[in-house]
C-alpha positions as CSV (number, residue, x, y, z in Angstrom):
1,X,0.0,0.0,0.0
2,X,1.4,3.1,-1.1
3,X,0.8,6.6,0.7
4,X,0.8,9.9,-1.3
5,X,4.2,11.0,0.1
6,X,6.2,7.7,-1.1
7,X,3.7,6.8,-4.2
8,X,5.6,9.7,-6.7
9,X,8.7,8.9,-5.5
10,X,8.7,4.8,-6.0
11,X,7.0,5.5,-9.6
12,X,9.8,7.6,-10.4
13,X,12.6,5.3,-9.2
14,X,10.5,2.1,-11.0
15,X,11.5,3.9,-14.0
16,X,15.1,5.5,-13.3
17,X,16.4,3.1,-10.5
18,X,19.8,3.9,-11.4
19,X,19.1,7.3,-9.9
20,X,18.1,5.9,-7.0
21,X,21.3,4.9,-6.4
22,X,22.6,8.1,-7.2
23,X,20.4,9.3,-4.6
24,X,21.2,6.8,-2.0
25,X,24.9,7.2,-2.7
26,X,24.8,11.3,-2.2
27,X,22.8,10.6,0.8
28,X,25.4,7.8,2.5
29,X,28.0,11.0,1.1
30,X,25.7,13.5,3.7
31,X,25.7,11.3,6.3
32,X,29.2,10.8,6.3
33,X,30.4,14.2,6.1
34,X,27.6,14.8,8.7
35,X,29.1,12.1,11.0
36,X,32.8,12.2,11.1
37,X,33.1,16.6,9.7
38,X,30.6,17.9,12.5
39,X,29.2,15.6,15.1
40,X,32.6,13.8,15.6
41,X,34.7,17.3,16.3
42,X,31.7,18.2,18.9
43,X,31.2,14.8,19.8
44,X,30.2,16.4,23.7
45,X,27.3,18.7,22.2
46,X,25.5,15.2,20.6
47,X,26.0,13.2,23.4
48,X,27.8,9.7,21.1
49,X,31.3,8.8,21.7
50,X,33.8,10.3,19.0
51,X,35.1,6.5,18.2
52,X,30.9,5.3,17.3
53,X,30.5,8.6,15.6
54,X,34.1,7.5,13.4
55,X,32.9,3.8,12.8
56,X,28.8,4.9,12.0
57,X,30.8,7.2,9.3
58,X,33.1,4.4,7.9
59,X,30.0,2.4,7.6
60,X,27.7,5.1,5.7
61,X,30.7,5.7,3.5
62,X,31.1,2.3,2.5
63,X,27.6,2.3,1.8
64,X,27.9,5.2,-0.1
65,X,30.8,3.5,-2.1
66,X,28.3,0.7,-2.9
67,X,25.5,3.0,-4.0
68,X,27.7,4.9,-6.3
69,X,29.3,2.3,-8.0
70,X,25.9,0.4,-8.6
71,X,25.1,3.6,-10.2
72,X,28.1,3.6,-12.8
73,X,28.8,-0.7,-13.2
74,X,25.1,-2.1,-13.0
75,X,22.8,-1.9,-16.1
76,X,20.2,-4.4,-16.2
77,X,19.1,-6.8,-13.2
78,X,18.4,-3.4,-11.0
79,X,16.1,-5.6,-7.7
80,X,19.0,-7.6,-6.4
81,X,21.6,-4.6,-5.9
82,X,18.4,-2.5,-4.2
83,X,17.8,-5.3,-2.2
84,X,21.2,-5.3,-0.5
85,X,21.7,-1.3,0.2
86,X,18.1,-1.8,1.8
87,X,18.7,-4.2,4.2
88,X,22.4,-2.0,4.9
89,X,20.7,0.2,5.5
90,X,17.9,-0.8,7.4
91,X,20.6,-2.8,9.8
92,X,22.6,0.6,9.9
93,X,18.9,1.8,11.3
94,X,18.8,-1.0,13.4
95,X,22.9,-0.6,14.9
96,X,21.8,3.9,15.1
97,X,18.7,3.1,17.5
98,X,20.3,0.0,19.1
99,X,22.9,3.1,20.0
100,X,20.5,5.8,20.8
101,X,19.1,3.1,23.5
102,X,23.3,2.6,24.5
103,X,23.7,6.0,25.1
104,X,20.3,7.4,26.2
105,X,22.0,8.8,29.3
106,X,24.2,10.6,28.0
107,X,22.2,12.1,24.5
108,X,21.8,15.6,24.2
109,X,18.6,17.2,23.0
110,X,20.3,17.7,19.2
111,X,21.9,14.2,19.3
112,X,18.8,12.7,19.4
113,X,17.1,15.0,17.1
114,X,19.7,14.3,15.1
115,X,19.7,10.7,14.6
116,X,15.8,10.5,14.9
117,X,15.7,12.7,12.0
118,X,18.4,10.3,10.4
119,X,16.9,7.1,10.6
120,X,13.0,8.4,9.8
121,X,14.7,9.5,6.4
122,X,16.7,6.7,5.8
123,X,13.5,4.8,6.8
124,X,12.0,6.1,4.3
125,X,14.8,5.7,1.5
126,X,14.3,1.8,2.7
127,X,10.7,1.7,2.2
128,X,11.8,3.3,-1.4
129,X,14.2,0.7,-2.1
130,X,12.1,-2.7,-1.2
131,X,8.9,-0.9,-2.9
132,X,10.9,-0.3,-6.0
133,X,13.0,-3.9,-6.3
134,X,9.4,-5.5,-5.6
135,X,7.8,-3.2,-8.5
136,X,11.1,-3.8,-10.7
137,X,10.7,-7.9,-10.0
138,X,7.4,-8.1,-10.9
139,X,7.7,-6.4,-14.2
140,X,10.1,-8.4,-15.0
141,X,8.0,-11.7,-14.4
142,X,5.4,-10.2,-16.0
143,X,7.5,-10.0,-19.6
């Protein structure tokens, strides 16, 4: 079931799922920069130790790394390759909160805003990803 907020975005991607890559790729990019350039340097005002700050930024820029060069190598066979950044990225949601729980003593008001915000849009980038390898699939069974 598709709500009005994911249903232009998933037909878009169904037809240009090399952008979502792209898109999942500059994101991963973000988050990186995000993680390791601003909240790692003022680890203290987030409230997450400066070494999980450094390792949740190796991990988003691996992912990145992957997005991007499914991007410029893949060109037919688009499901699998969405499969995989979506469940990376929903068990780099799943590591995030399993943190946020870790450190809930400690978490400032914007470190939590912070990685709330991060996982609800990565959340929905992972919704994105399994609605369009599902739509891509079934096309393809249906030629």
């Amino acid at each position: 079931m598709e709500c009005f907020i994911t249903k232009i975005p998933i037909g878009y991607f169904s037809r240009k799922p090399r952008a979502l890559f792209l898109f999942d790729g500059l994101g991963a990019a973000l988050t990186t920069f995000f993680l390791y350039f601003l909240l790692r340097p003022y680890y203290n005002y987030f409230g997450m130790s400066e070494n999980i700050l450094k390792y949740l930024s190796v991990i988003a820029l691996v992912y990145g790394v992957y997005s991007i060069s499914c991007f410029f190598l893949i060109k037919d066979n688009w499901s699998p390759f969405l499969r995989i950044i979506g469940i990376g990225n929903l068990l780099y949601c799943i590591l995030t909160m399993t943190l946020l729980f870790a450190y809930c003593p400690s978490l400032t008001r914007l470190g939590l805003t912070y990685f709330i915000a991060e996982i609800l849009i990565i959340g929905l980038l992972i919704f994105t990803e399994f609605s369009v390898a599902n739509r891509l699939k079934t096309e393809k069974l249906n030629f």
